[in-house]
LUMPA-154485 format. One record per residue (C-alpha): residue number from 1; chain; z, x, y. Coordinates in nm, 2 decimals. Each point is the difference from the previous one (the first is absolute). Example, Ala and Ser with C-alpha at 12.3 -4.5 7.8 and 13.67 -1.06 7.14 Angstrom:
LUMPA-154485
   n chain     c3     c1     c2
   1     A   0.78   1.23  -0.45
   2     A  -0.07   0.14   0.34
end
This chain:
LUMPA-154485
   n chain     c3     c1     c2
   1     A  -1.61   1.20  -2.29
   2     A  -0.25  -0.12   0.32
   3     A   0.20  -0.33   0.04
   4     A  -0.32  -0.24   0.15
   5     A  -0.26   0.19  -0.21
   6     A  -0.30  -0.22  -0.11
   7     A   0.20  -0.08  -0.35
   8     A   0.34  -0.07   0.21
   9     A  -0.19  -0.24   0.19
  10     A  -0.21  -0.14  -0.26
  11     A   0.33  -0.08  -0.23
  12     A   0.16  -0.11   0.36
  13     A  -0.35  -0.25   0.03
  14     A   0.04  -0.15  -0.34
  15     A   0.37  -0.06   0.03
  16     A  -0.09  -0.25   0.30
  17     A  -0.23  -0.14  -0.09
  18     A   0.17  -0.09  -0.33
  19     A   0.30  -0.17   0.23
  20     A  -0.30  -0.13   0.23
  21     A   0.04   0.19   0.33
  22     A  -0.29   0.21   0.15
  23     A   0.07   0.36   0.01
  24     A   0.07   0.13   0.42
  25     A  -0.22   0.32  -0.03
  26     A   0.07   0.33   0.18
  27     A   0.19   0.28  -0.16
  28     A  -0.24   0.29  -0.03
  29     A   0.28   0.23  -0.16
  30     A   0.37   0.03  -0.07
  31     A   0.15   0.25  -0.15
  32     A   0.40   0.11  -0.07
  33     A   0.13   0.41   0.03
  34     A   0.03   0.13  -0.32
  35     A   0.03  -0.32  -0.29
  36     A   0.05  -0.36   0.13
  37     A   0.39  -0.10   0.02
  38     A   0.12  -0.20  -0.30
  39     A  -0.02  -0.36   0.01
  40     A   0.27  -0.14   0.24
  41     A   0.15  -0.38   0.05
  42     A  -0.11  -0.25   0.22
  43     A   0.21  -0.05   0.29
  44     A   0.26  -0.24   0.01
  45     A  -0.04  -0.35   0.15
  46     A   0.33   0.07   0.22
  47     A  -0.06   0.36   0.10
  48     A   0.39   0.05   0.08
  49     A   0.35  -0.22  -0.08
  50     A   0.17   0.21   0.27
  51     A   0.04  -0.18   0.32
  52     A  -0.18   0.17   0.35
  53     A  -0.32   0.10   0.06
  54     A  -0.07   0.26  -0.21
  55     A  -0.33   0.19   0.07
  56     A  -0.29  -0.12   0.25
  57     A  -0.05  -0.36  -0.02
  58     A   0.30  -0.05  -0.23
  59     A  -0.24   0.12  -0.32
  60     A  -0.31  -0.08  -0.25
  61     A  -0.14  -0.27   0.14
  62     A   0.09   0.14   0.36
  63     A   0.09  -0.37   0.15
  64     A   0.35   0.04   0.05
  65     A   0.11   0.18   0.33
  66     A   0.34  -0.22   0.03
  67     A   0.30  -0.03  -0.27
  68     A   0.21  -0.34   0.06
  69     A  -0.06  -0.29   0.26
  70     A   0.08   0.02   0.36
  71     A   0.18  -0.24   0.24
  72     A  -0.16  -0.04   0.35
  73     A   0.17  -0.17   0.26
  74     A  -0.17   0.15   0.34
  75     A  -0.30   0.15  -0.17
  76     A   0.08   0.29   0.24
  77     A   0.02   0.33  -0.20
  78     A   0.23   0.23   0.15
  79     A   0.07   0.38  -0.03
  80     A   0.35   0.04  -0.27
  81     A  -0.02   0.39   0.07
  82     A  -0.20   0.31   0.03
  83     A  -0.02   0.34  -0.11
  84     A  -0.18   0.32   0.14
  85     A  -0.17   0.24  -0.22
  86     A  -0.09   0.34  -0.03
  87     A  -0.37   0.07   0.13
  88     A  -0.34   0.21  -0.15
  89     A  -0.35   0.06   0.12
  90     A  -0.02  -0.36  -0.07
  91     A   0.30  -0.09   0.21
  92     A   0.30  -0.25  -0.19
  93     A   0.08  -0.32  -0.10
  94     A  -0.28  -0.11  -0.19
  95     A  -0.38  -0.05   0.02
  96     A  -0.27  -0.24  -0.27
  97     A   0.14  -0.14  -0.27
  98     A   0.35   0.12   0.04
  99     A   0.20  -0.26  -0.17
 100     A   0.34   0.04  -0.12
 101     A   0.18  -0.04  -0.34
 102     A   0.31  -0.24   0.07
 103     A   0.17   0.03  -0.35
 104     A   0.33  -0.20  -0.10
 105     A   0.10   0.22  -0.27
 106     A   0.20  -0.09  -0.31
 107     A   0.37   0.16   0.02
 108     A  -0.02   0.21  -0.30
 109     A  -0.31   0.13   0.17
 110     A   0.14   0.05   0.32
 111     A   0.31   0.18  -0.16
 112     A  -0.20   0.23  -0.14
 113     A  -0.17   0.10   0.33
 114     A   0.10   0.23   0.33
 115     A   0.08  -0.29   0.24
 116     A   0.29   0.03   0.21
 117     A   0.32  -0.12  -0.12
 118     A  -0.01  -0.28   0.21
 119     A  -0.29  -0.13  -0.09
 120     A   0.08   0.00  -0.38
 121     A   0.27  -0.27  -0.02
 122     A  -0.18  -0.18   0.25
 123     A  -0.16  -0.38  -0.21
 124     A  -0.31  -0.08   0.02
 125     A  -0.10   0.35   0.17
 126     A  -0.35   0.01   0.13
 127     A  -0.21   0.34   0.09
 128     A  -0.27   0.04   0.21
 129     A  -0.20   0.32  -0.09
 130     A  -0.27   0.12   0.26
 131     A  -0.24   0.27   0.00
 132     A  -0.13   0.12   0.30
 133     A  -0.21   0.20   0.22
 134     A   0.22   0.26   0.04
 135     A  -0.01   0.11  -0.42
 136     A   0.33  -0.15  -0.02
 137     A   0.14  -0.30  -0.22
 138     A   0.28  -0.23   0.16
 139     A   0.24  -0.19  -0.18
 140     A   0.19  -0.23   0.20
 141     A   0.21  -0.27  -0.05
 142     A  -0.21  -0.37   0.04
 143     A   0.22  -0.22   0.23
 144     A   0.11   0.32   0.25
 145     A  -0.25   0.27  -0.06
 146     A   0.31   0.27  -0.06
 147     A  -0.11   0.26  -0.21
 148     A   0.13  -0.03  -0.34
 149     A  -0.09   0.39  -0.12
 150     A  -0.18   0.26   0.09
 151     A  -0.37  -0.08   0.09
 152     A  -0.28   0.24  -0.24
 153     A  -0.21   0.27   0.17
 154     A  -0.37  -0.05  -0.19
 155     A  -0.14   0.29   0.31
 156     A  -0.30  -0.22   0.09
 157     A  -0.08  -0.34   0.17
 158     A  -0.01  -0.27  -0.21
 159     A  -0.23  -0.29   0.09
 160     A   0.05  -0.21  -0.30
 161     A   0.30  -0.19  -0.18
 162     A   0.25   0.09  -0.23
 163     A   0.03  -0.17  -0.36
 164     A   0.37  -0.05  -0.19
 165     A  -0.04   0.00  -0.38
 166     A  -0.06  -0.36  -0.11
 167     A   0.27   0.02  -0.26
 168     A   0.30   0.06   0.28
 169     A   0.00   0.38  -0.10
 170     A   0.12   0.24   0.30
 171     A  -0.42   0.13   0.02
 172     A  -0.12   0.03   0.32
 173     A  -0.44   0.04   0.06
 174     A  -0.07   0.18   0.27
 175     A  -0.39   0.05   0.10
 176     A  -0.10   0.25   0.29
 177     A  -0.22  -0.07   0.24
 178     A  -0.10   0.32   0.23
 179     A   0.01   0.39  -0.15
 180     A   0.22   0.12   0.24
 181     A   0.18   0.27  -0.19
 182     A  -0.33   0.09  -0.15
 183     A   0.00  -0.22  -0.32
 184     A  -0.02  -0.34  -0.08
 185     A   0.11  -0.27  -0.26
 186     A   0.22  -0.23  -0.16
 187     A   0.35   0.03  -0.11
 188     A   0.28  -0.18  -0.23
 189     A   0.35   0.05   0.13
 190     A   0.33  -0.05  -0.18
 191     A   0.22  -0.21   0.24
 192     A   0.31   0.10  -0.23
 193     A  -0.01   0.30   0.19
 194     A  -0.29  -0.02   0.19
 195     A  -0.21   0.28  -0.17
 196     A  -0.32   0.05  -0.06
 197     A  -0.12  -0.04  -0.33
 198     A  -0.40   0.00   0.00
 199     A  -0.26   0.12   0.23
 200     A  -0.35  -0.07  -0.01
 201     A  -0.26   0.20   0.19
 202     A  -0.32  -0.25   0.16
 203     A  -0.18   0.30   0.07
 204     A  -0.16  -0.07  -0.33
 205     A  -0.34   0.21  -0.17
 206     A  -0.03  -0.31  -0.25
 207     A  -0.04  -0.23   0.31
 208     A  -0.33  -0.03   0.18
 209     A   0.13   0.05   0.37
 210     A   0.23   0.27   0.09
 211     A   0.25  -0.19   0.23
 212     A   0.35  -0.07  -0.21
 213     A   0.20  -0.28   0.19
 214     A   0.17  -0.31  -0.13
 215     A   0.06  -0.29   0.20
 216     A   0.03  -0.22  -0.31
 217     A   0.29  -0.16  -0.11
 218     A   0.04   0.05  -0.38
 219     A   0.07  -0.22  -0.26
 220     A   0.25  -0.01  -0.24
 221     A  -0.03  -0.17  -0.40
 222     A   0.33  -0.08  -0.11
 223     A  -0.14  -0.08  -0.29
 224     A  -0.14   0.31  -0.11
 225     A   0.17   0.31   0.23
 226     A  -0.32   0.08   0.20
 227     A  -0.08   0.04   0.37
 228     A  -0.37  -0.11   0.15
 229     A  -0.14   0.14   0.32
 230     A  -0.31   0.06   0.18
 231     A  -0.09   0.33   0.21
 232     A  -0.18   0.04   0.32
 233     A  -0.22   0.28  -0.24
 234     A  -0.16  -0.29  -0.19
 235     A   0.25   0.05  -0.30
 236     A   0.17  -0.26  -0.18
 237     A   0.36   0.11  -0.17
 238     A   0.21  -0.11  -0.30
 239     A   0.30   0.18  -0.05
 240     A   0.21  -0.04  -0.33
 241     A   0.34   0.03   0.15
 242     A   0.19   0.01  -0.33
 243     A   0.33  -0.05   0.22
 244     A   0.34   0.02  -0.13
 245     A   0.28  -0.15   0.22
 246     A   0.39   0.02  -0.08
 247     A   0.14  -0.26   0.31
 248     A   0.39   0.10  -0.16
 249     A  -0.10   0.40  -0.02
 250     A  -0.20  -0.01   0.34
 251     A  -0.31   0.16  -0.13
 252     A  -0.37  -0.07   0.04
 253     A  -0.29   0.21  -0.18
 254     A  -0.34  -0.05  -0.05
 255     A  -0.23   0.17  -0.21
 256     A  -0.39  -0.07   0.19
 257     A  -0.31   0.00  -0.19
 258     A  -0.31  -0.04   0.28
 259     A  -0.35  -0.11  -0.07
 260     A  -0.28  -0.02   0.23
 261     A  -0.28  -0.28   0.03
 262     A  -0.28   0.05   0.21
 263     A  -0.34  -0.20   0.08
 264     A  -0.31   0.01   0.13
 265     A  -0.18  -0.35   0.18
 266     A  -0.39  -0.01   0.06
 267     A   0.00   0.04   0.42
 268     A   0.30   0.09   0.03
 269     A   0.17   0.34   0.07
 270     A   0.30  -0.09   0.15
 271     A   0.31   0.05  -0.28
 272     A   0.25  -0.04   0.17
 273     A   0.31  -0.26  -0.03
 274     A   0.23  -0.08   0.28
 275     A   0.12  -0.35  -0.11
 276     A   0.28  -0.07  -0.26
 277     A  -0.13  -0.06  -0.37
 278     A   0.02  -0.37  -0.07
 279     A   0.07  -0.10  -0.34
 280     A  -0.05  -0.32  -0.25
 281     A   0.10   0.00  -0.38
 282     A  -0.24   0.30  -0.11
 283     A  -0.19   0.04   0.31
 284     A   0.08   0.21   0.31
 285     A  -0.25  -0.01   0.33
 286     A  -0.03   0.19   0.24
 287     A  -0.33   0.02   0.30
 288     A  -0.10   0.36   0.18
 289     A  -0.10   0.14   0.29
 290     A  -0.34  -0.14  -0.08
 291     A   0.09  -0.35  -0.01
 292     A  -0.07   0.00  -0.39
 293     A   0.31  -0.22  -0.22
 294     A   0.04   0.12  -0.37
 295     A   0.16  -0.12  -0.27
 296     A   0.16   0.24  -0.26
 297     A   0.19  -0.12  -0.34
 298     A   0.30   0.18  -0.09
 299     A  -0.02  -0.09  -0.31
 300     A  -0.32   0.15  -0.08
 301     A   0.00   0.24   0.27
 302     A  -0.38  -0.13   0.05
 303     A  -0.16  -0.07   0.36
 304     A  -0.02  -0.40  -0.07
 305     A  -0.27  -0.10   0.33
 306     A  -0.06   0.15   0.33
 307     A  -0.15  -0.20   0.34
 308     A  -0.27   0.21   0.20
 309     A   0.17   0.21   0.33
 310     A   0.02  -0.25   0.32
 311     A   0.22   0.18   0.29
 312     A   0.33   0.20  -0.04
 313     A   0.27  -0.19  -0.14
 314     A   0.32   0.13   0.09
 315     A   0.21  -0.34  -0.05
 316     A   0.15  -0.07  -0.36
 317     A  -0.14  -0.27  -0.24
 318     A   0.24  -0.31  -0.06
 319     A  -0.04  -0.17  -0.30
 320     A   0.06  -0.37  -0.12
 321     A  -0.06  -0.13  -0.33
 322     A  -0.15  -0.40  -0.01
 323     A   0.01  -0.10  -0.34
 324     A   0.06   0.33  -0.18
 325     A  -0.29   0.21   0.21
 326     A   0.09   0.20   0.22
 327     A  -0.18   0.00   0.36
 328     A   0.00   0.25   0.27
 329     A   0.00  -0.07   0.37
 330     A  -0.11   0.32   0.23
 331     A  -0.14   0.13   0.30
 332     A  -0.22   0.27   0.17
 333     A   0.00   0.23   0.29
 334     A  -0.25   0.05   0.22
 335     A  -0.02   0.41  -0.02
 336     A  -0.36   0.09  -0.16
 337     A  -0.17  -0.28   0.20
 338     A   0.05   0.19   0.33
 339     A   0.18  -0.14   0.31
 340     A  -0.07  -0.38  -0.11
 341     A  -0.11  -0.13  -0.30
 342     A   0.18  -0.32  -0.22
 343     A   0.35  -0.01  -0.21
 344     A  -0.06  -0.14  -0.31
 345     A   0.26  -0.23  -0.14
 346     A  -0.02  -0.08  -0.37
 347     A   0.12  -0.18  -0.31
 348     A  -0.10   0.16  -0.35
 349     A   0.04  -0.11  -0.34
 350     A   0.24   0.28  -0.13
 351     A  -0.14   0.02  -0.36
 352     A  -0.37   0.00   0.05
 353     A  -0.06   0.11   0.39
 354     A  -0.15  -0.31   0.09
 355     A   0.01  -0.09   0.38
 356     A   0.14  -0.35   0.05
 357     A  -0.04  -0.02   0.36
 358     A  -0.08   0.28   0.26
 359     A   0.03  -0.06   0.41
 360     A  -0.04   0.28   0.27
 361     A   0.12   0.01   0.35
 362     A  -0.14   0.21   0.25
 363     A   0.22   0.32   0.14
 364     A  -0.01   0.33   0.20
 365     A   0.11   0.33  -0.09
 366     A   0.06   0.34   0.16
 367     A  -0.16   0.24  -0.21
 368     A  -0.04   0.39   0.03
 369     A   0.17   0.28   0.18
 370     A   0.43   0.04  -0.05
 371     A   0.06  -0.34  -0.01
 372     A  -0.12  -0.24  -0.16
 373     A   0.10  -0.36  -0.01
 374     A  -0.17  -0.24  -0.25
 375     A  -0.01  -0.42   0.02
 376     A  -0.02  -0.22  -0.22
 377     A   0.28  -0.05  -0.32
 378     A   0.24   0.31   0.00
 379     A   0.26  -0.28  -0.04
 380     A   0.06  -0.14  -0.36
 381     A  -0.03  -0.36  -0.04
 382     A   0.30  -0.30  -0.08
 383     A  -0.12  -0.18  -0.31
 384     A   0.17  -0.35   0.11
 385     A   0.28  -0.13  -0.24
 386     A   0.23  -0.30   0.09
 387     A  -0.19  -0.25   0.25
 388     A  -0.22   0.22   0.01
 389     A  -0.14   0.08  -0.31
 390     A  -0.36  -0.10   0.09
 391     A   0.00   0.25   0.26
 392     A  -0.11   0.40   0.03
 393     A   0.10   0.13   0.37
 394     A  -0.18   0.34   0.11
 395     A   0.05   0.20   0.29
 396     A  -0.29   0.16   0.15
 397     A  -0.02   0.30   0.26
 398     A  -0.23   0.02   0.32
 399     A  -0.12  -0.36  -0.05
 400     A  -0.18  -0.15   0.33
 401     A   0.09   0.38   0.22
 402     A   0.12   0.33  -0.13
 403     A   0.38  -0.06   0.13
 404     A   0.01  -0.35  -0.18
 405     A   0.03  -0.20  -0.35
 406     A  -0.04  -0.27  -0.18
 407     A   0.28  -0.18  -0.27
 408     A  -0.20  -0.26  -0.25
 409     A   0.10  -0.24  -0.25
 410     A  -0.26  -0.08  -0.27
 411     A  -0.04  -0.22  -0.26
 412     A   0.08   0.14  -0.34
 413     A  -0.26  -0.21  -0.18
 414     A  -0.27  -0.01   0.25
 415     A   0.04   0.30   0.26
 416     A  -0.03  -0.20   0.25
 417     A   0.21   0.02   0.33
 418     A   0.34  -0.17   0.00
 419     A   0.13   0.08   0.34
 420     A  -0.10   0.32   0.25
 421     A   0.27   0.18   0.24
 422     A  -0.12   0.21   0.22
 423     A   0.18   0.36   0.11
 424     A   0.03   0.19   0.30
 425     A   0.06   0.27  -0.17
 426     A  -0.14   0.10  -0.31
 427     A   0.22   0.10  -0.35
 428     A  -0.06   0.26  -0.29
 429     A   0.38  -0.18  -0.10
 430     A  -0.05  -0.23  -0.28
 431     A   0.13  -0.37   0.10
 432     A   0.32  -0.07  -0.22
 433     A   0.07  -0.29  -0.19
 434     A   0.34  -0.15  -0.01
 435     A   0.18  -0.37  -0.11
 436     A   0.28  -0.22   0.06
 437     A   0.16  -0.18  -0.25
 438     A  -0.22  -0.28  -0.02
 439     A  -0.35   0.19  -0.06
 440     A  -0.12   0.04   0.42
 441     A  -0.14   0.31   0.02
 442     A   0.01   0.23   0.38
 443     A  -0.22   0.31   0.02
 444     A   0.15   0.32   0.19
 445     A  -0.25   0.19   0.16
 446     A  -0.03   0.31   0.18
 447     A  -0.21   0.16   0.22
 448     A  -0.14   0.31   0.19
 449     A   0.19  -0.14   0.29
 450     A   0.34   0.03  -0.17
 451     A   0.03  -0.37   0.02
 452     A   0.18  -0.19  -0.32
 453     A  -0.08  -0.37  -0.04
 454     A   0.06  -0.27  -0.18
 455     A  -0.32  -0.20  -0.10
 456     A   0.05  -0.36  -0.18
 457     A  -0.21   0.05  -0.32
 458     A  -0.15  -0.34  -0.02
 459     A  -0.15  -0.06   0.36
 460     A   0.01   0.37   0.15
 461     A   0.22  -0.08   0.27
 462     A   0.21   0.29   0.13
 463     A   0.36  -0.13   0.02
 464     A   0.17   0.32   0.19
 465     A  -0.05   0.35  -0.01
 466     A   0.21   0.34   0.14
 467     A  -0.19   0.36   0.08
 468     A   0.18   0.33  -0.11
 469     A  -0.25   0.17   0.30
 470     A  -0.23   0.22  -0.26
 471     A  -0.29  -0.06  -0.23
 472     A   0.14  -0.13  -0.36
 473     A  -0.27   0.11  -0.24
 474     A   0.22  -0.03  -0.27
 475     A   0.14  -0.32  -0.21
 476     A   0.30  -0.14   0.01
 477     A   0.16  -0.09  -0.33
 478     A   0.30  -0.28   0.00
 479     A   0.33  -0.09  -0.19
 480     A   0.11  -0.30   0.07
 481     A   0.05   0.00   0.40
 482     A  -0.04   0.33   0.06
 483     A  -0.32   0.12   0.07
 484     A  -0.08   0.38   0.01
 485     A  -0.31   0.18   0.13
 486     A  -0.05   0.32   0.24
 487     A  -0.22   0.08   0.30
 488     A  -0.19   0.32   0.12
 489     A   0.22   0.03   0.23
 490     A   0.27   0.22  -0.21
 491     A   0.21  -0.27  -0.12
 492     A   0.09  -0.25  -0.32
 493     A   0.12  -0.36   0.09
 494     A   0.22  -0.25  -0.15
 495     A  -0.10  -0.32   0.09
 496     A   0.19  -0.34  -0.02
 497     A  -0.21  -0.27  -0.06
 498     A   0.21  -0.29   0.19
end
């Protein structure tokens, strides 16, 4: 079935009028491998009951980076401990998004898994898992960085984040980011035993562009045993898992069903998805390398609305809901404008596509030959809870001069600016959004200076700040007090928040 076909979108047209919204125009085709998947469930309000950080952002509506509230007395963050990885062609530690998983399992589950010894009596234990540059995943222990097994060899960089099952289970996502052996995908890893139970090849002839990397964080629904992911080749997956997990006989199986959607926008031929799927009830979003944002509906497996292409947009959507509808906050690069051209901020009504407020901020960007550098929003935004809920805090890249940035707070209702801090140096690492006990909120933000502060949320004020010496492209994610994020330089950190 053509999903967006003249009668899809006819039916689509009378269905919103009927609930009086005006239909956001702009799918031209879509269309699933084979038959369409069968109808799935919406995703869950709370995406996980286990306590950590599970996938990029925390999970569906990508807005939570931090687990717990933090106690600051200095405000100074300071370096817990370090490790050293391996190296590739794209060196080690970790490069954009590279955020961890920081996952306090549940005993039976941790019983059931290869840990060390030590580590399986010890309460509360707490894991850190971190894939890197170097085709490796880490596994370290949160509060001392000791390594609590032995770390996974994917064999290629990996650019993106991992995702832990939603339900607790011992499944480990790993996306790949560069074809260094020669292929290129996405995997699903037992961490029973740390095996590898599915592989799936980007290099795809269903797909419109031939290049087969995934910097995506997936999604799991715990509701109904599926995993959701976007590909750099323009694909959107599904994968029935159809798990069975024994925690007391210490096995893990899955049996995967894949389907495949792809889509076609009016001026726009650039597929591909780097940012982490976003998800609300039915819905899941997602934007491309052509600066369009679509909507698709799990339910009916049916391209819902799609937004004409802008600029590149790497950064993942965050979604809120305001009296049961959902709305999206996002930013744009500035890539296929040339060396300057604007970021465009944005706020869109996530069931009909509906722009609620748009601003643009003028940025530079090195484009062509081996190394390119874009501005504008790599980082994904904090969607302001506590004191301050009214707020949405971007970071934007080679703002003002190519080597600096710019960190603003906008109003949620109005898009207009709250406060402005400027940056020496400018920051593909998303600002991190953490709380104390009575509802303040701090943002932790890195930069391409290696520099690690901490920004008061409400006025933008930078309260202290430490350097690790090397450009931190990727994001921290934090438990508690610890914070844990990891540099080009070759090395993960654990970082006290004091």
């Amino acid at each position: 079935m053509a999903l967006g076909s003249k009668t899809v979108l006819f039916a689509l047209a009378i269905l919103l009028a009927a609930q009086g919204i005006a239909q956001a125009k702009g799918v031209q085709s879509g269309q699933w491998s084979g038959s369409k998947p069968a109808e799935a469930k919406a995703f869950p309000e709370m995406y996980t009951e286990v306590a950590g950080v599970l996938g990029f952002r925390g999970g569906g509506d990508r807005s939570a980076p931090s687990y717990g509230t933090v106690e600051m007395q200095t405000y100074r963050p300071a370096i817990a401990w370090e490790k050293k990885t391996k190296s590739s062609s794209w060196g080690g530690g970790a490069g954009w998004t590279g955020q961890p998983a920081i996952v306090q399992w549940q005993p039976e589950v941790l019983a059931s898994m290869n840990v060390k010894p030590k580590f399986r009596s010890k309460p509360n234990f707490t894991e850190v898992i971190y894939a890197s540059l170097d085709g490796y995943v880490y596994f370290l222990e949160l509060e001392t960085g000791e390594e609590t097994r032995s770390p996974i060899r994917v064999g290629n960089p990996i650019k993106g984040s991992v995702s832990v099952d939603a339900r607790g289970y011992p499944l480990l996502y790993v996306g790949e980011g560069i074809p260094e052996n020669g292929t290129i995908g996405f995997n699903l890893y037992s961490l029973i035993d740390q095996k590898q139970l599915l592989r799936v090849n980007g290099i795809d002839s269903f797909a419109y562009r031939r290049w087969g990397a995934f910097d995506g964080s997936a999604l799991f629904n715990r509701y109904d045993d599926t995993l959701t992911v976007g590909g750099e080749n323009g694909l959107l997956y599904r994968v029935k898992l159809n798990t069975a997990f024994d925690p007391q006989r210490k096995t893990l199986s899955i049996k995967p069903v894949v389907s495949k959607f792809r889509y076609r926008i009016s001026g726009n031929n650039y597929q591909g998805i780097e940012n982490s799927l976003a998800a609300f009830g039915d819905l899941v979003y997602f934007a491309d390398n052509g600066g369009s944002v679509l909507a698709v509906n799990v339910r009916t497996n049916e391209a819902v609305w799609a937004l004409p292409a802008l600029d590149d947009t790497d950064a993942t959507i965050v979604v809120e809901a305001e009296d049961g509808i959902p709305y999206l906050y996002t930013g744009t690069e500035v890539d296929k404008q040339g060396r300057k051209g604007y970021a465009y901020l944005r706020k869109i009504n996530g069931l009909t596509g509906q722009v609620v407020w748009q601003m643009k901020y003028e940025c530079l960007s090195v484009v062509g030959g081996d190394h390119p550098v874009n501005g504008g929003v790599l980082a994904t935004p904090v969607v302001g809870k506590g004191n301050i809920s009214d707020l949405v805090v971007f970071t934007i890249a080679r703002f003002g001069k190519l080597g600096e940035g710019l960190m603003v707070a906008l109003d949620k209702k109005t898009g207009k600016e709250t406060w402005r801090l400027p940056m020496k140096r400018y920051a593909w690492s998303s600002p991190t959004d953490v709380y104390d006990a009575k509802g303040n909120a701090y943002l932790l933000q890195a930069d391409s200076g290696g520099v690690v502060s901490v920004v008061s949320a409400r006025d933008g004020r930078v309260r202290g700040s430490m350097t690790v010496g090397s450009n931190i492209e990727a994001s921290p994610a934090v438990f508690g007090n610890y914070a844990v994020v990891a540099s080009r330089g070759g090395k993960l950190y654990g970082i006290r928040l004091e």
